[in-house]
C-alpha positions in Angstrom: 0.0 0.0 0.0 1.3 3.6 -0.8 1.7 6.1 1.9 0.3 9.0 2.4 2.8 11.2 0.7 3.5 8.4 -2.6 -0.3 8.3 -2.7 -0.8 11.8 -3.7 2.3 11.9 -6.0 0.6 8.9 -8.2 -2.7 11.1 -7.6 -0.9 13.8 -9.2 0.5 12.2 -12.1 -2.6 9.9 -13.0 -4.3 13.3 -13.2 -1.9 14.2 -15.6 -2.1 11.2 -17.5 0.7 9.5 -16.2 0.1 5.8 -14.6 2.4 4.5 -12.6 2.8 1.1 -13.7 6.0 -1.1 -15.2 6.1 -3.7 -17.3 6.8 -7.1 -16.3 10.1 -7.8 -17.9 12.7 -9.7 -16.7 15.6 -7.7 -18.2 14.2 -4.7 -16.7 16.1 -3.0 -14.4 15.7 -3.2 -10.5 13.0 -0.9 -9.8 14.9 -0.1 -6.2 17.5 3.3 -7.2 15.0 3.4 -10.5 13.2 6.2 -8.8 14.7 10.1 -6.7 14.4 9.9 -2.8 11.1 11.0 -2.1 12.3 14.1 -0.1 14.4 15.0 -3.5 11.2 15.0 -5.7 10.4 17.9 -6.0 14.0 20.0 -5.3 14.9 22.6 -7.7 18.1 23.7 -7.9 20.5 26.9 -8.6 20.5 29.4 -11.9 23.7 28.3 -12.0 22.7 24.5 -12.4 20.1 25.3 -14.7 17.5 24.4 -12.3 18.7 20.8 -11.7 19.8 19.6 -8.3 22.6 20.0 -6.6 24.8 17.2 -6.8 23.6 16.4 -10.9 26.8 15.2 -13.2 26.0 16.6 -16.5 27.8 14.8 -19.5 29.3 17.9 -21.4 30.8 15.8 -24.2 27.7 14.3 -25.4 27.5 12.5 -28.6 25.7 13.9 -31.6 22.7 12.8 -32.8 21.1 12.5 -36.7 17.4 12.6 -36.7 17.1 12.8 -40.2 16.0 9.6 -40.3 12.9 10.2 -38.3 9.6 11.3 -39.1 7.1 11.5 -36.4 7.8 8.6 -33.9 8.7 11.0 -31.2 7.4 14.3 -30.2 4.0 13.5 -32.1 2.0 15.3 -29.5 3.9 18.0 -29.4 3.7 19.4 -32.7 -0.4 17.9 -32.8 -0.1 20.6 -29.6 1.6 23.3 -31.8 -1.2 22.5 -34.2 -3.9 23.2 -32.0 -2.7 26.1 -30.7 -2.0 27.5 -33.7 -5.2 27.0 -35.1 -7.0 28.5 -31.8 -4.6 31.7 -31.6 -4.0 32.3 -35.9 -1.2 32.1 -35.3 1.0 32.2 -39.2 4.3 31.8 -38.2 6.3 28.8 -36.6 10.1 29.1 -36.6 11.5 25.2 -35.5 14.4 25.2 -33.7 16.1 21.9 -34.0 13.5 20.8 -36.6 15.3 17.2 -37.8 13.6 16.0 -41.1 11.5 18.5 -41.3 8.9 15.6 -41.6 6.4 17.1 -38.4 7.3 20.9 -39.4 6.1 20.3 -43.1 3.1 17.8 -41.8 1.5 19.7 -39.5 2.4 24.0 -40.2 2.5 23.4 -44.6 -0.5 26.2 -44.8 2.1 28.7 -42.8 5.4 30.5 -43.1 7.9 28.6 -41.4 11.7 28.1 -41.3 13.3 25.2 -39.6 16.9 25.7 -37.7 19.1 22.8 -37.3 23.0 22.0 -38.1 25.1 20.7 -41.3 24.2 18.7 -42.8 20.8 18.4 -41.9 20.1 21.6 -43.3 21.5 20.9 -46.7 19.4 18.0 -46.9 16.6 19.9 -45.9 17.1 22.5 -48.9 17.4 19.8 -51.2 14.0 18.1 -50.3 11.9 21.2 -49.1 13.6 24.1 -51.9 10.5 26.0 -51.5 11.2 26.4 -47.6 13.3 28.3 -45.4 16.2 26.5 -43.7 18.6 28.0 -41.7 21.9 26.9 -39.6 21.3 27.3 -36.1 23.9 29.0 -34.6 22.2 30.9 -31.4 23.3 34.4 -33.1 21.9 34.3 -36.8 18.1 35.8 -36.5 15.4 34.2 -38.3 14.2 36.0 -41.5 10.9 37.2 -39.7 9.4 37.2 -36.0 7.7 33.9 -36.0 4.0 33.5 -33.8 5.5 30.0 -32.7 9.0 29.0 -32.0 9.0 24.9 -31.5 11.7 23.6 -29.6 11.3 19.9 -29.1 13.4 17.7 -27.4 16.6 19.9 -28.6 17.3 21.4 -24.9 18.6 18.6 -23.3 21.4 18.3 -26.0 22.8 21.8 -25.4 26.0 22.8 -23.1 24.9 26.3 -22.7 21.0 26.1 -23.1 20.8 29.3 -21.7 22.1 30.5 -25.2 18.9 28.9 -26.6 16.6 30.5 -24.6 18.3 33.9 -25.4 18.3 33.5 -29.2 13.9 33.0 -28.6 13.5 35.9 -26.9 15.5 37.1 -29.7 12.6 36.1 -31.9 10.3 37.8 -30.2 7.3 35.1 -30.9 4.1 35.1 -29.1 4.5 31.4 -27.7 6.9 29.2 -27.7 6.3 25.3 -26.9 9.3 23.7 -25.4 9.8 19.5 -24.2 12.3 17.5 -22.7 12.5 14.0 -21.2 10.6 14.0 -18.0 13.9 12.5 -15.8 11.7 11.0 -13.2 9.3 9.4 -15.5 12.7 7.7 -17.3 13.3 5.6 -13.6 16.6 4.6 -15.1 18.2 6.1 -11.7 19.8 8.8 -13.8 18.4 11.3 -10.6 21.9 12.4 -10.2 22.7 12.1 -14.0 24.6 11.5 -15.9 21.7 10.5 -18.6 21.8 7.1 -19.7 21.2 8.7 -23.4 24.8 9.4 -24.5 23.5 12.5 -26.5 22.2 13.8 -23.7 23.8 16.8 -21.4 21.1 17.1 -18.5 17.7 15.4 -18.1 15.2 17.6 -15.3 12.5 16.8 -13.4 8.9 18.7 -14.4 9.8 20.7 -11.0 13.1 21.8 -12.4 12.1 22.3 -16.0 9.8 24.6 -15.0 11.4 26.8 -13.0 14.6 26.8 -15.6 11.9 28.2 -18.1 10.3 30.6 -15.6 13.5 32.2 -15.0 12.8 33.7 -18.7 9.6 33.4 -19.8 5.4 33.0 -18.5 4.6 29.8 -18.3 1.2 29.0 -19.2 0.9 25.1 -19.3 3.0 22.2 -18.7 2.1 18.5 -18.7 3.4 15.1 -19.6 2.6 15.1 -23.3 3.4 11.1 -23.6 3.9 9.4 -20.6 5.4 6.1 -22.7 8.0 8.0 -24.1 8.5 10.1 -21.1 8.2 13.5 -22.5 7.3 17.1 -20.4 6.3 19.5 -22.8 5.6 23.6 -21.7 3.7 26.1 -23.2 5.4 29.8 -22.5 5.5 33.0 -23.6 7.4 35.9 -23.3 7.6 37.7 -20.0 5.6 41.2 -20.4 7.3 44.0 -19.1 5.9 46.3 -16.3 4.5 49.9 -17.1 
């Protein structure tokens, strides 16, 4: 039986569409040390951490990874999100950052202007296929060729050094939302609490408590939920903080 305290963190999550329940496997890993301390749960950490814990090992030479292979079999709901919230706010505009194939940009935003940001030589291959589209090298200090309604940044966050640089270049953009997501480190239970992530492309993983005050350190956030709970992913709906008259 759960205790009082466990009882209303599954409460929490099952209201969020998370389950708490693992598959009966035997290769899986022991579910002891899968999961944070429960006093840790919900710690936040320092600006200078980015949020995370103290005590996280980052992995600052992480490997590189080539999504160009990909089309939709992760972050589906995210862009479906984007969709729906472009729809309900006309919004015209999406600027992608980190946009892979292209595959979700081109699926779900063809009716709008859009330009999708990633690295060489993704974005050649992306000028070859899509020649009608803007492409652009991401580089943190190149603007986009307009002020995009929607910056998309999916899943690209927890591959960054410096993601601090990534949330400057959007406020460089000046959009009206920006929908961000990132592996939800407590849903992985891989006992990666104190890092480094088991994904060798990965920097830093954080917890929804984390994640969400790293991103309310420089923008509103509006929403944040567990967009798929099998594939572990947190996604946040922001925008830009308003200044005071």
């Amino acid at each position: 039986m759960l205790d009082p305290v466990r009882r209303k963190i599954a409460g929490g999550l099952r209201w969020l569409g998370v389950e708490l329940i693992r598959k009966s496997n035997s290769d899986s890993p022991r579910v002891m040390g899968s999961y944070p301390p429960l006093q840790e749960y919900y710690l936040t950490g320092s600006p200078n951490d980015y949020y995370i814990h103290h005590g996280y090992e980052s992995r600052l030479q992480n490997a590189f990874f080539d999504d160009c292979s990909l089309q939709e079999e992760w972050q589906k709901e995210v862009y479906q999100f984007a969709q729906e919230l472009a729809e309900r706010e006309q919004l015209n505009s999406v600027c992608d950052i980190g946009c892979g194939s292209g595959f979700k940009l081109m699926k779900y935003f063809a009716d709008k202007q859009t330009v999708g940001l990633d690295l060489e030589p993704t974005v050649r291959r992306l000028r070859d296929k899509y020649p009608n589209r803007a492409w652009m090298v991401c580089n943190f200090s190149t603007p986009a060729p307009f002020c995009p309604d929607l910056v998309i940044c999916a899943d690209v966050i927890e591959h960054l050094p410096d993601p601090n640089q990534l949330l400057e270049f959007v406020k460089l953009l000046s959009p009206r939302y920006i929908i961000f997501s990132t592996p939800e480190r407590n849903l992985l239970g891989v006992g990666t609490h104190n890092g480094p992530p088991c994904n060798p492309a990965h920097v830093r993983e954080w917890s929804m408590p984390e994640f969400r005050a790293y991103i309310e350190s420089a923008f509103e956030v509006l929403d944040h939920f567990v967009s798929n709970s099998a594939q572990c992913t947190q996604c946040i709906l922001a925008r830009p903080l308003r200044s005071r008259a």
